[in-house]
C-alpha positions in Angstrom: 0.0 0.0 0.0 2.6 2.8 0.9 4.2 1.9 -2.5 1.4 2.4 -4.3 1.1 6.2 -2.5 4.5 6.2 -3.1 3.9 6.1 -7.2 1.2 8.0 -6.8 2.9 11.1 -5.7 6.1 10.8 -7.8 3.3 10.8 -10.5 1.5 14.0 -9.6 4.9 16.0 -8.9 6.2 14.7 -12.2 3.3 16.4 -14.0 3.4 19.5 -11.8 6.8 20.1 -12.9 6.4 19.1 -16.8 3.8 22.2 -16.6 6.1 24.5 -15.2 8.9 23.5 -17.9 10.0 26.2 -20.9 8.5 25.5 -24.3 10.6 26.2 -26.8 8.7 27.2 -30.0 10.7 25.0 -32.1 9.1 22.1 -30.4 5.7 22.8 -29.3 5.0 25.0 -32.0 6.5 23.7 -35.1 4.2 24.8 -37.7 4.4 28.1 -36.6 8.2 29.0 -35.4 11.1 27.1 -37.9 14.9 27.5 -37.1 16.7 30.1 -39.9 19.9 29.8 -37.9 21.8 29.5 -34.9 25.0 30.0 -32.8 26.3 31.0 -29.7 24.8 34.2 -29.6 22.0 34.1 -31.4 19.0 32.0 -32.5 17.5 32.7 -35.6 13.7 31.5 -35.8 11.2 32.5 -38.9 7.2 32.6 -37.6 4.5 32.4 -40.3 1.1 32.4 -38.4 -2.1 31.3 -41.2 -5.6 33.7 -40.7 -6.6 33.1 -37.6 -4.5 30.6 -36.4 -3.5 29.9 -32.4 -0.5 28.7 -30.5 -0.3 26.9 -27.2 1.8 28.5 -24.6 5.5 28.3 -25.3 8.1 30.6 -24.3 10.9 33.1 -26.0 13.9 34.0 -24.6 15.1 37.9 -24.7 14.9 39.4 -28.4 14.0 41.4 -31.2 10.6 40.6 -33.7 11.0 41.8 -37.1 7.8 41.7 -38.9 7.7 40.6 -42.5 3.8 41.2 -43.1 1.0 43.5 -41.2 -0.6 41.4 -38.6 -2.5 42.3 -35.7 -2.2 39.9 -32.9 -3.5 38.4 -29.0 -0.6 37.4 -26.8 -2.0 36.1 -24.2 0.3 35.2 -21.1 -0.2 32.1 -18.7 -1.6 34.9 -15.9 -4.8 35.3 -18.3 -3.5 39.0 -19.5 -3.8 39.7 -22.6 -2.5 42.4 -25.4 -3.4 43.0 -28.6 -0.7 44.3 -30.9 -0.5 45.7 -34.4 2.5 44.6 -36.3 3.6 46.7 -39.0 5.7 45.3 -42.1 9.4 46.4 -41.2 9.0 47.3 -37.7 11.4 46.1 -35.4 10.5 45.3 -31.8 12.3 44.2 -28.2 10.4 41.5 -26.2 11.8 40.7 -22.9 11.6 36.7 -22.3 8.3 35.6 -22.3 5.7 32.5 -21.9 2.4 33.1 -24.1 0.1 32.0 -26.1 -0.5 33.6 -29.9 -3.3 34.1 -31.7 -3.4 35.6 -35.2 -6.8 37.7 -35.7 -6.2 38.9 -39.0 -7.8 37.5 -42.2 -4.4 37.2 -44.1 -0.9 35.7 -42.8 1.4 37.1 -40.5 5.2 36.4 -41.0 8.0 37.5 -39.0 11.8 36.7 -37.6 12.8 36.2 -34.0 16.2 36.8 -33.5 16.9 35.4 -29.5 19.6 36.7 -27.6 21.4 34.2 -26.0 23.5 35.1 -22.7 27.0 34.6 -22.3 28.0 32.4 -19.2 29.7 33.9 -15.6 33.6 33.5 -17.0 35.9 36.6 -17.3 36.1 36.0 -20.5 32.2 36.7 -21.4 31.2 40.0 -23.2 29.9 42.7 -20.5 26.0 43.2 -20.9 26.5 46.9 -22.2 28.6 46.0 -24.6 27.1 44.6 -27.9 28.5 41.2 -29.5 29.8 41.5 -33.2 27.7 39.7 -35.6 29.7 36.9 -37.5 29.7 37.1 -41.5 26.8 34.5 -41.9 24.6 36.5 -39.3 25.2 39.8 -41.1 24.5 38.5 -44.3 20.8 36.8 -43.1 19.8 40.5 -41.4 21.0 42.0 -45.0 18.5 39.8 -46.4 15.8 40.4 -44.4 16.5 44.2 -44.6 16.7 44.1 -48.5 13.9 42.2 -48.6 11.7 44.7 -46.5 12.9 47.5 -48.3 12.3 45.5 -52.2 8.7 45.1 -50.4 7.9 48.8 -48.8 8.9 50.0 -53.0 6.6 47.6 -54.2 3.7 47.8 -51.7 4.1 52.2 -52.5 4.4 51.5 -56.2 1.1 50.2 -56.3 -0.9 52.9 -54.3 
């Protein structure tokens, strides 16, 4: 008998603790977040919500959204709040580290880049937090990219109004 109370607790902790664990996007969310690149200081991730399409809760870790489309958004954290946000196609935006749930309300697609800040360890050797880390020649060349490619759309989309 005390085994069996034994499992039984071991069981609910184990789930209790699974709840509390960090979703990563990559994972949980796999048709909506998709790795572009990664390396010690960064993690690249594209996200391409459909019309009206939802996420579960997942987290992010510190970084900067760059929005590819016009989208207008719920996050909605694990608290219950929730915030609606307009995206607008080039903006770039700082989110702290975060666990929410998304939900596209728009009638068209909503695309954007995540680019996650990862933090250096405790050794001397680790670059201050004021300081800002150069970007690598593969990095540089991806946030080109995505610039030219906001720019080439910003002509287009003014050409045609």
């Amino acid at each position: 008998m005390y085994l069996k109370i034994v499992w039984v607790l071991a069981f609910v902790c184990l789930l209790g603790s699974v709840s509390g664990v960090a979703q990563d996007p990559l994972k949980v969310e796999p048709a909506h977040y998709r790795l572009a690149f990664e390396n010690e200081h960064v993690q690249v991730v594209y996200i391409h919500y459909g019309p009206h399409e939802k996420s579960s809760l997942h987290d992010h870790p510190p970084g900067v959204v760059v929005n590819l489309t016009n989208g207008h958004l719920r996050f909605s954290d694990q608290n219950g709040s929730v915030q609606e946000v307009r995206a607008t196609h080039g903006e770039a935006r700082w989110f702290p580290a975060f666990r929410h749930r998304v939900e596209n309300l728009s009638d068209t697609t909503y695309d954007g880049v995540y680019i996650a800040v990862k933090h250096a360890g405790t050794g001397a050797t680790t670059t201050p937090k004021s300081a800002t880390p150069a970007m690598d020649e593969e990095t540089q060349g991806i946030v080109n990219a995505f610039v030219l490619i906001a720019k080439m759309s910003d002509e287009e989309s003014y050409k045609k109004h």
